[in-house]
N, C-alpha and C positions, 0 to 999 in steps of 0.2 A: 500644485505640481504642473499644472496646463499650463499658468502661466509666467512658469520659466523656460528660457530659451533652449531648443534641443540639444543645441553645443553645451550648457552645463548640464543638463541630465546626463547625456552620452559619457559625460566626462566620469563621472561616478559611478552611474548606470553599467555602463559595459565592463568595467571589474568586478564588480559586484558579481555580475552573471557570469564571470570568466573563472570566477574564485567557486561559484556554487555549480558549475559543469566537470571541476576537472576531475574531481570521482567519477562521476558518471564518462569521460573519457578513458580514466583508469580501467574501466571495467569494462567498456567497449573494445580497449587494446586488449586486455587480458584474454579477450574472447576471439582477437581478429579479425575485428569487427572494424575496416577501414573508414578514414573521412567520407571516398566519395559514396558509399553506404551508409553512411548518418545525414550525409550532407540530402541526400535523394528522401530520408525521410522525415527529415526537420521540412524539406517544402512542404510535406503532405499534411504536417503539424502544421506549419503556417497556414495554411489552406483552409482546412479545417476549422482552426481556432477564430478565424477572422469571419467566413462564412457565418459560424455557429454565434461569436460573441458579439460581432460587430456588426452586424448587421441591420438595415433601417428599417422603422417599423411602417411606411410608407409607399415602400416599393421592394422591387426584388435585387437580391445581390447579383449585379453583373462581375462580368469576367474582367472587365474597365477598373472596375472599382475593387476589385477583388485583385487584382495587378499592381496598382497603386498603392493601397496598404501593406501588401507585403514586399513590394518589389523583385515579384516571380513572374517570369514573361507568361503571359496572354497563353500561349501555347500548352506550356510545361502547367499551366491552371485549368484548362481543358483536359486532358489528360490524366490528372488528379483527379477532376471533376468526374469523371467515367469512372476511374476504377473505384469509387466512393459510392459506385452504385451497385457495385457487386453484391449480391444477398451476403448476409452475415447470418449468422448461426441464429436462432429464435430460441435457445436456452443456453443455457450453461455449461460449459462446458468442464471434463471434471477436476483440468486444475484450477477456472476461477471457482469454480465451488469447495474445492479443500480448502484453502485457507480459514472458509467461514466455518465449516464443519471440525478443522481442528480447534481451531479457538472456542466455538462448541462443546468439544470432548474436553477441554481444559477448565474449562469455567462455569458450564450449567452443572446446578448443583442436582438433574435428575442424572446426568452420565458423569459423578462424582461417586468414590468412596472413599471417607474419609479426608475429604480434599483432594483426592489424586483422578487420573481417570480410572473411570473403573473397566474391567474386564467386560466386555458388551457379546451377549450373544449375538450371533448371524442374522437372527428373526427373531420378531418380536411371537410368534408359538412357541419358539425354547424359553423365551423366557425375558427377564426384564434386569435393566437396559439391555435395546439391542441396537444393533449396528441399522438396522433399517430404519428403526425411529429416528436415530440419527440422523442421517440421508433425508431423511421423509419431514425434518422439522425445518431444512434450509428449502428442498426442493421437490417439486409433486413429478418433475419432467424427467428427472435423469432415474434411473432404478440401480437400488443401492448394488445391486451385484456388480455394475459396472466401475461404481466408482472401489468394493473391495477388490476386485479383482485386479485394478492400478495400481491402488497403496499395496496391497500383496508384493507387485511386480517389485516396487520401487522401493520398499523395505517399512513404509510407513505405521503399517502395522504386523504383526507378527500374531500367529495361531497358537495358541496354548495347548497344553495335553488334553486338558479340558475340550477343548473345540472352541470356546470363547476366545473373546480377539481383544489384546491387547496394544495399546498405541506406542510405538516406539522412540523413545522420547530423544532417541540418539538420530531419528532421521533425518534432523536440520540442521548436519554437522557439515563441513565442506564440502560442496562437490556427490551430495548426495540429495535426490528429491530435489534439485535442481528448477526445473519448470513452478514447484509451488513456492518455493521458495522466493523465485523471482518473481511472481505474482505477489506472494505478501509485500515484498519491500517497495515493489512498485505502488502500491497502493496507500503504505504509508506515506512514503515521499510523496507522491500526488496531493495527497491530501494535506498535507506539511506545507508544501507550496501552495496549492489554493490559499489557505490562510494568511500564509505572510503573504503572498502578493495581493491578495485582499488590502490586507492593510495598509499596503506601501500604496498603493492606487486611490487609499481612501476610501474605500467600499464600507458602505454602512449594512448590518453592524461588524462594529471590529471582533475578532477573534482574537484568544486568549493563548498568545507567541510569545513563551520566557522558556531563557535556560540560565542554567544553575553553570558557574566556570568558576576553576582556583587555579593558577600555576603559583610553583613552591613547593611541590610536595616531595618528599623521597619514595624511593617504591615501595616499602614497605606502608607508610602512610596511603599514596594510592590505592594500592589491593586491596586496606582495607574500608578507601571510602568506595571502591567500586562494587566491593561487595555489599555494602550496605546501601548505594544506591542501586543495585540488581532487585535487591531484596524489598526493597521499600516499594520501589517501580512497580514490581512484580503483581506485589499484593496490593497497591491504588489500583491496577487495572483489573485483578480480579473483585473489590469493591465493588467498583463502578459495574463491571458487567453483572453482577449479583443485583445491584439497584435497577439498573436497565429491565433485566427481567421481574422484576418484579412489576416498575412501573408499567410495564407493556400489560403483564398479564392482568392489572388493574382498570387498564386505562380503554372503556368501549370506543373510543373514536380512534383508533390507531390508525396510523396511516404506514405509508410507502417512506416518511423521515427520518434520517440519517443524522448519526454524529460518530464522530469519528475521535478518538484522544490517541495521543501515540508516544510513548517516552522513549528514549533514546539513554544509552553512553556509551559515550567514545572517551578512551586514554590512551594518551601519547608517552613516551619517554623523550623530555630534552631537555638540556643548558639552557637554563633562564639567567636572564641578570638582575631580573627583581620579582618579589610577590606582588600581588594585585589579584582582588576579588571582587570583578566589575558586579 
């Protein structure tokens, strides 16, 4: 890759990335969220990313050189540089902590009944599963009353006659619970792109980027490969996370390591003019 010329990278390179941004413009407009407001914080991405990835292990990154890589004037990189210094929160806050916690409620089989979530009391004194164990298995910093009393507001969960709190499985529909919602997919896509661009750069080791594509299909066929690939999806993830916990609660040297799997479908309706199953 280094040693071809930038005019043929750019040549491929920059569709490439023009082709994998324009959802994420999709959704920027959707929200009215204008260029010179993306534009203002793609610099602080640039900034950031070259600071933190490109940096020598010999000396310190200057603002020269910090200029040059990105081609952000000296000034507008001072500026960045300052507000980069503002304290940031020292925990969690409680929507990057839902998403972990629901996919918790989904998948650990102690806040399981039957396969589903199960009904959690408040406190673990009433009783067992409860909604604080919960809280208390991602995080020792935030207190669970803070974060029920959000998903309360914002429909996530719902209180039973019982008193027990069940998970509302209709919260992640349009336009509702919003804030965690965009933190999950942010974090999948994140993580989607580290990988491939791992691998387009060459980064050792490669990471495991396939998808599954058929055009040809009538809709009646579609609905039903997407239902079977919903369903298939559904249950490798809950596998894997069932192994995950296991291997952890086996494994004395656990550390702070991360892996991340993430399945996807998308379906379209269009006029093809031929089949093909790349």
């Amino acid at each position: 890759m280094r040693s071809q010329k930038v005019g043929d990278v750019l040549s491929f390179l920059l569709p490439a990335v023009s082709r994998m941004t324009a959802p994420l413009v999709r959704l920027l407009l959707h929200f009215g969220v204008t260029y010179p407001v993306f534009a203002e914080l793609m610099k602080r991405v640039y900034v950031e990313t070259a600071e933190r990835e490109f940096a020598l292990s010999d000396r310190d990154q200057t603002v020269s050189r910090l200029s040059l890589l990105t081609g952000i004037h000296r000034q507008d990189i001072n500026r960045l540089r300052e507000l980069n210094k503002l304290p940031e929160a020292a925990i969690d806050s409680t929507s990057a902590l839902s998403p972990r916690l629901i996919g918790r409620w989904l998948h650990s089989p102690e806040f399981l009944a039957k396969g589903k979530p199960a009904a959690l009391y408040r406190t673990r004194s009433q009783g067992q599963p409860s909604f604080e164990d919960l809280v208390e298995s991602e995080s020792k910093d935030i207190r669970p009353r803070a974060v029920l009393d959000e998903w309360l507001r914002i429909g996530v969960v719902g209180e039973r006659e019982d008193g027990r709190l069940a998970l509302n499985m209709e919260a992640f529909v349009p336009n509702a619970a919003l804030p965690e919602k965009t933190e999950i997919v942010s974090g999948i896509i994140s993580d989607h792109l580290s990988a491939s661009v791992s691998n387009l750069i060459g980064a050792d080791p490669a990471f495991f980027d396939r998808r599954f594509q058929f055009i040809g299909l009538s809709d009646a066929a579609q609905a039903s490969l997407v239902a079977a690939a919903t369903e298939s999806s559904m249950q490798h993830l809950k596998d894997l996370n069932e192994l995950a916990a296991k291997l952890a609660a086996d494994d004395e040297s656990a550390t702070t390591n991360r892996i991340s799997v993430g399945v996807f479908v998308f379906h379209e309706r269009k006029t093809v003019e031929s089949k093909n199953n790349p």
